[in-house]
C-alpha positions as CSV (number, residue, x, y, z in Angstrom):
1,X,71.8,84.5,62.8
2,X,74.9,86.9,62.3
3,X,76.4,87.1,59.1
4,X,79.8,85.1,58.6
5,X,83.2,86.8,58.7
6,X,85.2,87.0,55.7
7,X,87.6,84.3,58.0
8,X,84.7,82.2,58.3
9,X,84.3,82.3,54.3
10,X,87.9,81.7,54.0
11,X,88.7,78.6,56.2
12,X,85.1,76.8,54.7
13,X,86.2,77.8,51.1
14,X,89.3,76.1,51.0
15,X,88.1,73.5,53.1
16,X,85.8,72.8,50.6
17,X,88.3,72.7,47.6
18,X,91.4,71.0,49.7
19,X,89.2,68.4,50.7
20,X,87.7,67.7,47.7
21,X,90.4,67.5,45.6
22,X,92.3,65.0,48.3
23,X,89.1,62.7,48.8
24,X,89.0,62.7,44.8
25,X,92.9,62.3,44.5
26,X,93.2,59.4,47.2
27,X,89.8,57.6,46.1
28,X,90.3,57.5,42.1
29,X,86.6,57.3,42.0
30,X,85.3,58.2,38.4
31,X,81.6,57.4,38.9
32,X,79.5,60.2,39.2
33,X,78.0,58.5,42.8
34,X,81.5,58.6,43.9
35,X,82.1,62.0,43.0
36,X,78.5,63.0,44.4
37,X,79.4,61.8,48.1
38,X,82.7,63.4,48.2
39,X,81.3,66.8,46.7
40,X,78.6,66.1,49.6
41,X,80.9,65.2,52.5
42,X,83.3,68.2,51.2
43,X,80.4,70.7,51.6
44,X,79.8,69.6,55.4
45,X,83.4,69.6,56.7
46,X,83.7,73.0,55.0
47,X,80.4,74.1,56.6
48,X,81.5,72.3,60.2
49,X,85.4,74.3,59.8
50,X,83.4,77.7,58.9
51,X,81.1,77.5,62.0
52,X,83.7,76.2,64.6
53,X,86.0,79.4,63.6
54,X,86.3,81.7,67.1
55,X,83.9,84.4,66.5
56,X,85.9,88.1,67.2
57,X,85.3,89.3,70.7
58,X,83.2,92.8,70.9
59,X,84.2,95.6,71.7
60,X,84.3,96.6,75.7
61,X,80.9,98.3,75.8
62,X,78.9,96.7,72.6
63,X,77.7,94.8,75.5
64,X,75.2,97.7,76.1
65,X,74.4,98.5,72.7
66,X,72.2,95.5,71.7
67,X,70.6,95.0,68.5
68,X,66.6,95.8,68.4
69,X,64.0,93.1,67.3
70,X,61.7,93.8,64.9
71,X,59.3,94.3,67.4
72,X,60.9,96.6,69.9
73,X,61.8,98.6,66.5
74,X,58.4,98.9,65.5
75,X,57.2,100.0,69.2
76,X,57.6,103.8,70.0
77,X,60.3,104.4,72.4
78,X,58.7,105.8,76.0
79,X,59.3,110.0,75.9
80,X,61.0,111.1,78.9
81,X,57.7,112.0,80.7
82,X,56.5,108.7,81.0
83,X,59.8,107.2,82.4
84,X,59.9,110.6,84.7
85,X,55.9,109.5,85.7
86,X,57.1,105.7,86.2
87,X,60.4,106.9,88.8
88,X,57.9,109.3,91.1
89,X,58.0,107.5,94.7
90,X,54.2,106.6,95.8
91,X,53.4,108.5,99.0
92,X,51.1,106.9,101.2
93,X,48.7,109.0,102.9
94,X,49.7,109.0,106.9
95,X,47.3,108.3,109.7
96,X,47.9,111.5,112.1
């Protein structure tokens, strides 16, 4: 999972706080239950607002630069005479 952007951080931050501090303003709750579900729900709209934010587009070309996995990082890249040996056309022997 890619790491959020610092707008993603921003619009679930203050999500987090605006919401919380309306729910607690407009309820008047003053029981700790009360103030547990609205601290609750307040953490899950801000989570929801930080995911939904439009991800930045690449760059034209990071198409072709893709992260490695772990595993093709680990695996020793093929030297150029393998991939040379892998290209050579087979040639069939002919009947004459």
């Amino acid at each position: 999972m890619p790491r959020p952007t610092t707008a993603q951080l921003a619009y679930g931050s203050c999500t987090v706080i605006l919401s919380t501090l309306a729910m607690l303003l407009l309820s008047q709750t003053s029981s700790g239950v009360g103030i547990a579900v609205i601290a609750l729900s307040a953490l899950a709209l801000g989570l929801l607002v930080a995911l939904t934010v439009p991800l930045p587009k690449p760059a034209p070309g990071a198409a072709a630069r893709r992260p490695r996995s772990s595993v093709a990082a680990l695996a020793p890249a093929p030297s150029a005479v393998e991939s040379e040996a892998v290209r050579e056309p087979v040639h069939e022997p002919t009947g004459s």
